[in-house]
mmCIF file of the C-alpha atoms, coordinates in Angstrom:
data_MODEL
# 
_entry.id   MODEL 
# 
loop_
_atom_site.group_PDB 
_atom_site.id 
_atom_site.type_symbol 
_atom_site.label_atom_id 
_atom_site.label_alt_id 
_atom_site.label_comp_id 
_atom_site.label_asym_id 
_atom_site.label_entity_id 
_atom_site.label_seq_id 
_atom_site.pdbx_PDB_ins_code 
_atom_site.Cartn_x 
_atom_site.Cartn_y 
_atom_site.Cartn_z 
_atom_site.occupancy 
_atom_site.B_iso_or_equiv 
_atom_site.pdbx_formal_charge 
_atom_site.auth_seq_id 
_atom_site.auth_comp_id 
_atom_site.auth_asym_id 
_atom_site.auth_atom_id 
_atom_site.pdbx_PDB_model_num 
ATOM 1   C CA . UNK A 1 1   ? 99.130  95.969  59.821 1.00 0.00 ? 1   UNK A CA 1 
ATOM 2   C CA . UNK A 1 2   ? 98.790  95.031  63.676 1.00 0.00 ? 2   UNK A CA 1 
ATOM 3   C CA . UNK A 1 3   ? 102.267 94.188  65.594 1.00 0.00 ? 3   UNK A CA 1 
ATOM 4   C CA . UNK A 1 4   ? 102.362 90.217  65.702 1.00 0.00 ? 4   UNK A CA 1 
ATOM 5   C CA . UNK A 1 5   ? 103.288 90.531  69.261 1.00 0.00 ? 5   UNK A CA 1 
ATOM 6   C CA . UNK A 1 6   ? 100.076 92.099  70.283 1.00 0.00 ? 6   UNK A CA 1 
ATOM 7   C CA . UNK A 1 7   ? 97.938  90.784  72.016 1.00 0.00 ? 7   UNK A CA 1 
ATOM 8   C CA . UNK A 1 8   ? 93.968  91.071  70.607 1.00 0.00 ? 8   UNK A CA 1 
ATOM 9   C CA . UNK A 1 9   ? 91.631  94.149  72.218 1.00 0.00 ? 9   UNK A CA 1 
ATOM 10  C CA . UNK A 1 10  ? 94.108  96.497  70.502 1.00 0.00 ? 10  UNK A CA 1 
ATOM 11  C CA . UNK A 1 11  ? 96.027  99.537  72.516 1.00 0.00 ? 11  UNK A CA 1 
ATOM 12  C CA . UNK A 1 12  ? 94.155  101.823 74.816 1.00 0.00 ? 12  UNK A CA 1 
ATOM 13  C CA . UNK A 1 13  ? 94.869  104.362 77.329 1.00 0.00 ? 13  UNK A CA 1 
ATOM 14  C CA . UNK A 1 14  ? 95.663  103.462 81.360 1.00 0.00 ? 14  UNK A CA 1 
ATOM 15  C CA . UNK A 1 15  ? 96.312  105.491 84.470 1.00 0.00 ? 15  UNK A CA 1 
ATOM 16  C CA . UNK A 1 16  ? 99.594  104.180 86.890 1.00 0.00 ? 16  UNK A CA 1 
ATOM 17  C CA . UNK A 1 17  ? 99.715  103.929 90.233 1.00 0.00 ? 17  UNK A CA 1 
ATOM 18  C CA . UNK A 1 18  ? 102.674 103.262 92.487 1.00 0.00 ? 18  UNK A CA 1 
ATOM 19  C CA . UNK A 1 19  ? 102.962 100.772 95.206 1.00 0.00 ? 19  UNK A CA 1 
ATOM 20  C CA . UNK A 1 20  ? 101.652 103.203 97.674 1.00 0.00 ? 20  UNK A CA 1 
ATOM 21  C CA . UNK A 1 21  ? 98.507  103.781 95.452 1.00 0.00 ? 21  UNK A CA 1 
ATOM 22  C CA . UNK A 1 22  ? 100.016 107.414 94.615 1.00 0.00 ? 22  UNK A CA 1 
ATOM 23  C CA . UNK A 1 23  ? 98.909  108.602 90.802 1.00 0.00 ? 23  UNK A CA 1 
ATOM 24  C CA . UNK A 1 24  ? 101.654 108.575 88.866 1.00 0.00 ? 24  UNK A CA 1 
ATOM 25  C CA . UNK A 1 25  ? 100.090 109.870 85.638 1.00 0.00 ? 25  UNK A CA 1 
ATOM 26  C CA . UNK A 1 26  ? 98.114  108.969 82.312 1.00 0.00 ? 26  UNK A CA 1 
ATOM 27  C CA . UNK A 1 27  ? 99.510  107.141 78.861 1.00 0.00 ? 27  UNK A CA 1 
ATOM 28  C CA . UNK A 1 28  ? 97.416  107.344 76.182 1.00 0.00 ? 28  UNK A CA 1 
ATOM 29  C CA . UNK A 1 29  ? 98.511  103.830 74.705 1.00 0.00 ? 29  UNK A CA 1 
ATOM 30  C CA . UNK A 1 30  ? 99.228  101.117 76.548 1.00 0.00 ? 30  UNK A CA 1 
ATOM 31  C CA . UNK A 1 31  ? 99.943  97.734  74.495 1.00 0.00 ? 31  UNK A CA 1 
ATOM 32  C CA . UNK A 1 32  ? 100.206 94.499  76.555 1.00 0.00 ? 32  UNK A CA 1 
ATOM 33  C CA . UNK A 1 33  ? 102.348 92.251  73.942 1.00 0.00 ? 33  UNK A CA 1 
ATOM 34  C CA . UNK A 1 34  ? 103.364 88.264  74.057 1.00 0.00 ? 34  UNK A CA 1 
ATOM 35  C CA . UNK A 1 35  ? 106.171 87.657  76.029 1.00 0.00 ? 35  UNK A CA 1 
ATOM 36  C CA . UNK A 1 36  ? 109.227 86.418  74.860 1.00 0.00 ? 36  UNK A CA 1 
ATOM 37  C CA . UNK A 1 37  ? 110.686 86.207  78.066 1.00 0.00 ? 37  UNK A CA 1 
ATOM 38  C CA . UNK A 1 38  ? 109.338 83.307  80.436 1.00 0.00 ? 38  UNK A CA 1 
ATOM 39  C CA . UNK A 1 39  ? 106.155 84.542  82.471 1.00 0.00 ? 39  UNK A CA 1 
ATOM 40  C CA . UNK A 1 40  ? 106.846 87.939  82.192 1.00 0.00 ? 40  UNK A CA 1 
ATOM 41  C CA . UNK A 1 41  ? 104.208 90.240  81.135 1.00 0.00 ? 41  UNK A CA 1 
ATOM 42  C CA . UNK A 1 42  ? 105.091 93.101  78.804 1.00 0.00 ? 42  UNK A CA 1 
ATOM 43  C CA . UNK A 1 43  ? 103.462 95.939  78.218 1.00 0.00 ? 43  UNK A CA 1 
ATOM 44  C CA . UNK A 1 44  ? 104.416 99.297  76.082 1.00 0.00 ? 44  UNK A CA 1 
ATOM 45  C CA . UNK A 1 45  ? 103.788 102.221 76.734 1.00 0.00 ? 45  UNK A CA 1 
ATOM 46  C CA . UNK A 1 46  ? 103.123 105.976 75.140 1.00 0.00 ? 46  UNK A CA 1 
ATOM 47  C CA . UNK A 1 47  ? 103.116 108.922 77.150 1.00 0.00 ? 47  UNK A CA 1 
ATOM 48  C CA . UNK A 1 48  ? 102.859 112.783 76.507 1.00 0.00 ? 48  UNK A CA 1 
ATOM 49  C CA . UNK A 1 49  ? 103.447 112.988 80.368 1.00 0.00 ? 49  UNK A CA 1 
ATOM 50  C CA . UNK A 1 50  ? 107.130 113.682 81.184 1.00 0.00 ? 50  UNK A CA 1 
ATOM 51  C CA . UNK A 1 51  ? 106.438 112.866 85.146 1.00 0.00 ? 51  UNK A CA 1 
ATOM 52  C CA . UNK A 1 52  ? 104.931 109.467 84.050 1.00 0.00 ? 52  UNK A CA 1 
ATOM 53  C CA . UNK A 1 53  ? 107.830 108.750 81.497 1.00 0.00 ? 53  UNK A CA 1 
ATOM 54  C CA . UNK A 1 54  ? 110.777 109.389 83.881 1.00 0.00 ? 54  UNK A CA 1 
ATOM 55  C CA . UNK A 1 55  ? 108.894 107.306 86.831 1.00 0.00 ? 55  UNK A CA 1 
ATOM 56  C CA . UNK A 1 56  ? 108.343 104.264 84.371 1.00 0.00 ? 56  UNK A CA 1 
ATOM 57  C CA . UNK A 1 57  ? 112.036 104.327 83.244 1.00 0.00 ? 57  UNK A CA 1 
ATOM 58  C CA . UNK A 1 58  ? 112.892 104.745 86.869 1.00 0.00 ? 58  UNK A CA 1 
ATOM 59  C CA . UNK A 1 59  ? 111.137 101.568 88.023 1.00 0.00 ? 59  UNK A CA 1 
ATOM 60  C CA . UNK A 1 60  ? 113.124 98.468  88.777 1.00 0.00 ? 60  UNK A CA 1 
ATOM 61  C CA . UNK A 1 61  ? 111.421 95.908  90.574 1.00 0.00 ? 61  UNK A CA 1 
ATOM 62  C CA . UNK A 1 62  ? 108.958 98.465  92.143 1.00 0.00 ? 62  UNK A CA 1 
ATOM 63  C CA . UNK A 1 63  ? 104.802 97.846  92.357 1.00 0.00 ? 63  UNK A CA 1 
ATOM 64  C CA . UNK A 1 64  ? 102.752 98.910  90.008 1.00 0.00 ? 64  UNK A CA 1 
ATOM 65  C CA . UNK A 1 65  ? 99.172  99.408  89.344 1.00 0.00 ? 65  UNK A CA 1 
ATOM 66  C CA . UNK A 1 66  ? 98.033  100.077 85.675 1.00 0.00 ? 66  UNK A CA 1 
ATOM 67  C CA . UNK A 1 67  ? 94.190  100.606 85.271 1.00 0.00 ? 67  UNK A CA 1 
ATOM 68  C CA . UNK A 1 68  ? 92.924  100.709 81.710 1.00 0.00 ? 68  UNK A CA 1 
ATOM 69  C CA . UNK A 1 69  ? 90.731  103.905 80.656 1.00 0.00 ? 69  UNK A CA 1 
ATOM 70  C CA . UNK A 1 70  ? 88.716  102.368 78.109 1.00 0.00 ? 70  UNK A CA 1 
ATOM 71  C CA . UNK A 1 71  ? 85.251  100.749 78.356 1.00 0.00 ? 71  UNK A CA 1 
ATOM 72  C CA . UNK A 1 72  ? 86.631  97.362  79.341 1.00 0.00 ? 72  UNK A CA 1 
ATOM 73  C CA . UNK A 1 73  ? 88.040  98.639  82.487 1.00 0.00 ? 73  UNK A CA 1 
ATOM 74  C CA . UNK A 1 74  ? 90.807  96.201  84.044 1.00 0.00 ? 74  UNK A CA 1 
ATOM 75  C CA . UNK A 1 75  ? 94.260  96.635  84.009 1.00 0.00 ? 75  UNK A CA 1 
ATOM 76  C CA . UNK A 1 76  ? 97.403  95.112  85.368 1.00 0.00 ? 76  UNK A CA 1 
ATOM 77  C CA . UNK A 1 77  ? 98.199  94.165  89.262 1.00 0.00 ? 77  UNK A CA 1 
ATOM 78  C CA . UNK A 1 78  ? 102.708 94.068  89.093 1.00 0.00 ? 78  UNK A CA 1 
ATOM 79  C CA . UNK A 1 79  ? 103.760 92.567  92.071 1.00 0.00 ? 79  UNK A CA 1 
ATOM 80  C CA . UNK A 1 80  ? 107.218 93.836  90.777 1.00 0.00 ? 80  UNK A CA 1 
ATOM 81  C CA . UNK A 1 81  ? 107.938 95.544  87.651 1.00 0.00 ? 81  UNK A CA 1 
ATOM 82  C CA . UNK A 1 82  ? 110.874 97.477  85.938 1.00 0.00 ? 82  UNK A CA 1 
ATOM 83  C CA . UNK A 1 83  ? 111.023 99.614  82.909 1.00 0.00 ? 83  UNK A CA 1 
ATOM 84  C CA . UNK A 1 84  ? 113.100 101.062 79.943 1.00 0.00 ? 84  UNK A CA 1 
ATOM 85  C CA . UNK A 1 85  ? 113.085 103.782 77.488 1.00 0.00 ? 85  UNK A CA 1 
ATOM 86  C CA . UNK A 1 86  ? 112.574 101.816 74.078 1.00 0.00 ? 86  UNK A CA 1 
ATOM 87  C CA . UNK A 1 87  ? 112.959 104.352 71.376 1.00 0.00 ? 87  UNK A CA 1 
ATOM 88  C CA . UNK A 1 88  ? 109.482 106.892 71.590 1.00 0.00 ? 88  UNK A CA 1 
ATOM 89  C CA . UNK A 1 89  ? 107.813 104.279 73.893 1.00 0.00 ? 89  UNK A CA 1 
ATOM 90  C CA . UNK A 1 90  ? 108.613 102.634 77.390 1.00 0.00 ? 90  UNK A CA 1 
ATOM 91  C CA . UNK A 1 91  ? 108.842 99.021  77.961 1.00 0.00 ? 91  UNK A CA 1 
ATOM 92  C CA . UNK A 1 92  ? 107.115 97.779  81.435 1.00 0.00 ? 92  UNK A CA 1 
ATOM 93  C CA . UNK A 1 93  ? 107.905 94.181  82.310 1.00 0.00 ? 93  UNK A CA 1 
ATOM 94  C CA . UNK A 1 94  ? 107.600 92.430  85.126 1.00 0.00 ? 94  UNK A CA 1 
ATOM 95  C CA . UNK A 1 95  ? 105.502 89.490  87.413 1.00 0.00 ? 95  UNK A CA 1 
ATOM 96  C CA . UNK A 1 96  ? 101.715 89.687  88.426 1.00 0.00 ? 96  UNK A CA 1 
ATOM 97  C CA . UNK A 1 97  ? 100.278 89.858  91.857 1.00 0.00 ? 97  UNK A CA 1 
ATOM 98  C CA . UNK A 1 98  ? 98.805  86.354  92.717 1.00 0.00 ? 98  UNK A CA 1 
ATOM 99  C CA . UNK A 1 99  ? 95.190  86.785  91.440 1.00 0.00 ? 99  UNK A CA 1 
ATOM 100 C CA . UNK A 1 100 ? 96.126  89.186  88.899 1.00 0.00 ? 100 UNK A CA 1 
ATOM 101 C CA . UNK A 1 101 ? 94.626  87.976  86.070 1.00 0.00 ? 101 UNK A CA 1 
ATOM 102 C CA . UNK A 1 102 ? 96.478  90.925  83.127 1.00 0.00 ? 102 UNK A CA 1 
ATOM 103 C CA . UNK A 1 103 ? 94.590  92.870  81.157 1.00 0.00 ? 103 UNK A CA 1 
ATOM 104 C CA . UNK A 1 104 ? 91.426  92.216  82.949 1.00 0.00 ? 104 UNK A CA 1 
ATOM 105 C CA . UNK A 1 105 ? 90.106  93.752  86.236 1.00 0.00 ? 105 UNK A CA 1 
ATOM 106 C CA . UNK A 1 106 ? 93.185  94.211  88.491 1.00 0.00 ? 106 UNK A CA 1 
# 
């Protein structure tokens, strides 16, 4: 059964980029789910990559670029963003760039 908080399109894969356009790795799910939390947007995240997982839990406040590896293309454009460790997955959530329009083409 799908996670009511999901949104539709279903998890896929994205590569994450720092404010400085550096590549910080490669998750092979990425989730964007229905905030809770008042124009935030919320996205979990499943990595193998251990570089990627510690710079995600590291972030607070910090841009980030998230470009989606499936056929859709898109992504997310964070004007700020911080993350957590949330059991085997890490929770990014945070404000879009002005323009941004999440989950579509950054």
């Amino acid at each position: 059964m799908n996670d009511p908080f999901e949104l539709p399109g279903g998890p896929a894969g994205a590569r994450f980029f720092d404010g400085k356009k550096r590549d910080l790795g490669w998750a092979m799910k990425v989730a964007q789910r229905k905030s809770l939390l008042g124009g935030l947007t919320v996205l979990d995240v499943t990595t193998r990559e251990p570089a990627l997982a510690l710079s995600l839990t590291m972030l607070d406040h910090g841009r980030l670029l998230v470009k989606r590896g499936d056929a859709a293309g898109g992504g997310w454009d964070f004007a700020w963003a911080s993350g957590y460790a949330n059991g085997p997955e890490i929770r990014i959530q945070g404000v879009l760039a002005p323009g941004s329009g999440g989950g579509g083409a950054p």
